[in-house]
C-alpha positions in Angstrom: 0.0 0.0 0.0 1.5 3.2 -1.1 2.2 5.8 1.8 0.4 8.4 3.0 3.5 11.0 1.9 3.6 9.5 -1.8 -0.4 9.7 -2.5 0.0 13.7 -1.2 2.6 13.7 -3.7 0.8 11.9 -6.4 -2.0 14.3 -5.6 0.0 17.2 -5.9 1.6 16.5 -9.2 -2.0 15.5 -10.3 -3.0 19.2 -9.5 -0.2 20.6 -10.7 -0.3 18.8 -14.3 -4.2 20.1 -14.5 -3.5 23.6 -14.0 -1.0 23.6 -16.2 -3.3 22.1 -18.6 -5.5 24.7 -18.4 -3.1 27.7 -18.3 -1.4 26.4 -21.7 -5.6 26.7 -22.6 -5.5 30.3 -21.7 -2.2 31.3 -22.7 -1.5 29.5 -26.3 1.7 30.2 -28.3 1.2 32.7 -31.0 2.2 30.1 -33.0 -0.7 27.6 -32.2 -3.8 27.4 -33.6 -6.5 30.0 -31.6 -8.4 28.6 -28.9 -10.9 30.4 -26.4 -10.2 31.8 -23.3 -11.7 30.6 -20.3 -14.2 33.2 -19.3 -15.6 33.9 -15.7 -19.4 33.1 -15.0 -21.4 35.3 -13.1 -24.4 34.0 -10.3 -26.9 34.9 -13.0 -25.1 32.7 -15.7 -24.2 29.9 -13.2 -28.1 29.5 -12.9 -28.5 28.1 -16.1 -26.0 25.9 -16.2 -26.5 22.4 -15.4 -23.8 19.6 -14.5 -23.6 15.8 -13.1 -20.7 15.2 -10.8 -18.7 12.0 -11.4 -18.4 11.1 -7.4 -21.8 11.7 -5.2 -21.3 11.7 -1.3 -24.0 11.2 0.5 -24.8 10.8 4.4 -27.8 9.0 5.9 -28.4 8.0 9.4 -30.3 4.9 11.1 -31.2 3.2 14.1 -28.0 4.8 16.1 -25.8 4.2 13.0 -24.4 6.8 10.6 -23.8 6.0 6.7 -21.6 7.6 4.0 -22.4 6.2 0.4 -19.9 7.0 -2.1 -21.5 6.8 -5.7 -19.8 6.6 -9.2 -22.3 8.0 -11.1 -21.8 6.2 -14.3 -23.5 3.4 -16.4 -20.8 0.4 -16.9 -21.3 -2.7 -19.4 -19.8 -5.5 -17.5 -18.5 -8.9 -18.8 -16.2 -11.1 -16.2 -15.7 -14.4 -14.6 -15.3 -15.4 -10.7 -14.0 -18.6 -9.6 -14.2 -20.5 -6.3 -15.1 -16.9 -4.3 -15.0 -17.7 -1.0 -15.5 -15.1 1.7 -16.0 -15.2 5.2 -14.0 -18.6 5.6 -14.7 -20.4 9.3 -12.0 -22.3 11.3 -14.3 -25.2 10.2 -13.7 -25.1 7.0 -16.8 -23.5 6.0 -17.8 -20.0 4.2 -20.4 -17.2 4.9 -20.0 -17.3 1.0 -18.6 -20.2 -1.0 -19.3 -19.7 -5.1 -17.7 -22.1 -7.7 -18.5 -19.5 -9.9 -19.8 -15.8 -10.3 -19.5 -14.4 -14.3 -21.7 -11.5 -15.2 -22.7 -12.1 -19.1 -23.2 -15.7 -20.8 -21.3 -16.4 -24.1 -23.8 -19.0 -25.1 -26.5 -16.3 -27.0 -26.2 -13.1 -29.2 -23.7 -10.6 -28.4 -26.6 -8.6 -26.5 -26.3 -11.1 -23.4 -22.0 -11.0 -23.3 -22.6 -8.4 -20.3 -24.3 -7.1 -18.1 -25.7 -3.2 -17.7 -24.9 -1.4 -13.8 -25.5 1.3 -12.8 -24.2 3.7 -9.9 -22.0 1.2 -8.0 -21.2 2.4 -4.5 -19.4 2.1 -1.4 -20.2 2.6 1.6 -19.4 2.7 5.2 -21.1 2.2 8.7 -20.1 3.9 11.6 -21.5 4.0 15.3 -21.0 5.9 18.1 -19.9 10.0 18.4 -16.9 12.1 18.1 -18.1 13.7 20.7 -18.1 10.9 23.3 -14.7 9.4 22.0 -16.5 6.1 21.1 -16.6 6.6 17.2 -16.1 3.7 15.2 -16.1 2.1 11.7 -18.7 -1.1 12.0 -18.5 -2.0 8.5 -19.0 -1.2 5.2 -21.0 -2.7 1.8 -20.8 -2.5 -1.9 -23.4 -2.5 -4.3 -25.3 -1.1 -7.4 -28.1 1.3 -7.9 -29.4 -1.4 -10.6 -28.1 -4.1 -12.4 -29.8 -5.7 -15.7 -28.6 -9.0 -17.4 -27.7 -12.6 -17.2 -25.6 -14.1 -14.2 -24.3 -17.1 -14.2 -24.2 -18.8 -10.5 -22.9 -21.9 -9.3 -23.5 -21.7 -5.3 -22.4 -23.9 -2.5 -23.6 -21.9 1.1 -24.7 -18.4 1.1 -25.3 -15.9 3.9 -27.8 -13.6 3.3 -31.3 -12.8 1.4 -31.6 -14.0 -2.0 -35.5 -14.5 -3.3 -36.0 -15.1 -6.6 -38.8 -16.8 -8.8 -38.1 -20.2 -10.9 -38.9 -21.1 -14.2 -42.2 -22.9 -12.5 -43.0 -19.7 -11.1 -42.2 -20.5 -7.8 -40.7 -17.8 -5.6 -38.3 -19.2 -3.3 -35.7 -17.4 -1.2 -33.9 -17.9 2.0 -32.7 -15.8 5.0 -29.8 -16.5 6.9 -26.1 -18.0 7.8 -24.7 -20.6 5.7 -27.5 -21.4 3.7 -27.3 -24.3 1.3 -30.6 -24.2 0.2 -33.8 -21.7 -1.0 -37.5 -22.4 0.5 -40.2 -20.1 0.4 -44.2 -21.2 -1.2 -44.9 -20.6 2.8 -42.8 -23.5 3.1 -44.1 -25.4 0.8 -41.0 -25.3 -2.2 -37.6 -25.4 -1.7 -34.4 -26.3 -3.6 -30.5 -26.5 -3.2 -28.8 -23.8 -3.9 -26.0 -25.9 -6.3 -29.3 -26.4 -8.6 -29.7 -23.0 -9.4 -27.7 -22.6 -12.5 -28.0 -18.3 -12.6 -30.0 -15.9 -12.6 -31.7 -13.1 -14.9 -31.6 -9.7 -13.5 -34.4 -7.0 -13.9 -36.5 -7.1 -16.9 -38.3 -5.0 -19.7 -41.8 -4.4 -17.1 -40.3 -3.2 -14.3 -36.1 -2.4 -15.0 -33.1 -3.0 -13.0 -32.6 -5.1 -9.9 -32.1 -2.2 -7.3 -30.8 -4.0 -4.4 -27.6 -5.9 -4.8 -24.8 -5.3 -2.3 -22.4 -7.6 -0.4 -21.6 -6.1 3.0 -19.1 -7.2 5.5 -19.1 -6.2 9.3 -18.6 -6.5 12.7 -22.2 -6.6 14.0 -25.8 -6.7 12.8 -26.9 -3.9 10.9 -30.3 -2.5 9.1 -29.0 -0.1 5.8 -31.5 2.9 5.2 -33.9 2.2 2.0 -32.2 3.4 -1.2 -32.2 3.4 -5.0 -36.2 3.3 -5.2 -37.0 0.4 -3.3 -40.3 0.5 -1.1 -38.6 -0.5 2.2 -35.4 -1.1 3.7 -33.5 -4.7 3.3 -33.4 -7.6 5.9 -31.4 -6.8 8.7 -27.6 -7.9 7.2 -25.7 -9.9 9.7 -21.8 -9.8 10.9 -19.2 -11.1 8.6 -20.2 -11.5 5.2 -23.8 -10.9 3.7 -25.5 -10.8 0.4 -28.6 -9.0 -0.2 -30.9 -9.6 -3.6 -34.4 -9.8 -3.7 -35.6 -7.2 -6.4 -37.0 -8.9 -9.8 -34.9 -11.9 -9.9 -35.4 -15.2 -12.0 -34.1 -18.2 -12.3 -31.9 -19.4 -15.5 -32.8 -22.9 -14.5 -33.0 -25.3 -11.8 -30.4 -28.1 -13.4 -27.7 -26.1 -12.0 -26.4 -25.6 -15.7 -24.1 -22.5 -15.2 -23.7 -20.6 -18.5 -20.5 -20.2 -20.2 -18.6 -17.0 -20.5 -15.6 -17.0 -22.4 -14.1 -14.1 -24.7 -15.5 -13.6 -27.6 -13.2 -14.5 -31.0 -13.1 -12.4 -33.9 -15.4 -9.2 -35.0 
């Protein structure tokens, strides 16, 4: 990890490089071609001018807890491949995640379903406790995407967290909790293993993007405000590692036939 004395200094000679950008702007060589000058704005002109910042910082509070969501505003076509992701490994051997395989984007259809669409991925962190009091500390933070539309190929083993989705039967099953290995739901009438569950399909033409993906990891339990659109907050997400995914989910299959996704060859 770089130090904290050569990022200033990156950062300075980051600054330094842009204003000299835009004084060579200002102040051309008579022997370059013409280019504006950079002219002041007044209140009145600001007004009507409109502009999307590329980094959005936002703070939220909840149940005792204070948030800071960092958000890349930006729309991102995504095609990769994750093997044997395992997070949240026990002394026991066992995961809070454990995926064979994670890809975003199938190579098996047209060139339309090689990625898949996100939008506004974030950061952010949890914190409890005050300056004030001397007691202020970071509990944890998550990751995740204002919406995310496509084809994801899963292959899972355990899972911690809440995942609800609807099969091609038109069941909705979904699970809550630890170390899951399995999905039940029909009011406990369905259920299957989670290694059957060969991906899913993200948002769809009716209703858009899946708004509530994140993976969060902390130190204790924590409920995350209501965000991106959605009508309430999510579960509760537990210590250590969690995933959260409930919104407009279906199931590729239930043969736990995980799509390919390899690079594409040629034009």
């Amino acid at each position: 990890m770089p130090s904290r004395l050569a990022t200033s200094h990156a950062l300075m000679l980051a600054c330094a490089a842009f204003v000299g950008s835009v004084q060579a702007q200002d102040t051309a060589p008579p022997q370059a071609p013409a280019r504006p000058a950079l002219k002041a704005l007044d209140d009145a002109e600001l007004s009507g001018v409109w502009g999307q910042a590329l980094l959005d910082l936002t703070n939220t509070s909840l149940n005792g807890y204070d948030f800071s969501r960092l958000t890349l505003n930006a729309d991102i076509k995504l095609s990769a491949t994750l093997s044997g992701l395992k997070l949240g490994t026990q002394s026991g051997g066992t995961s809070d995640i454990d995926f064979t395989s994670l890809n975003f984007g199938r190579s098996d259809l047209d060139d339309a379903h090689r990625t898949v669409a996100i939008t506004n991925p974030y950061f952010e962190w949890v914190y409890s406790g005050s300056a004030a009091t001397g007691d202020r500390q970071v509990v944890g933070m998550r990751i995740g995407f204002g919406g995310i539309a496509g084809d994801i190929g899963l292959a899972m083993n355990t899972l911690s967290g809440s995942l609800a989705l609807t099969t091609p039967s038109g069941d909705l099953v979904k699970t809550v909790g630890s170390q899951q290995t399995a999905l039940t739901g029909c009011s406990g009438a369905c259920s299957i293993a989670l290694n059957q569950i060969g991906g899913v399909t993200a948002g769809n033409s009716t209703d858009g993007a899946s708004r509530d993906f994140f993976l969060s990891v902390l130190k204790s339990a924590v409920t995350y405000p209501a965000s991106n659109g959605m009508p309430s907050a999510p579960v509760t997400a537990q210590a250590g590692f969690w995933l959260n995914w409930t919104d407009h989910l279906n199931a590729l299959n239930t043969t736990g036939t995980t799509p390919p996704n390899v690079p594409k060859i040629g034009p």
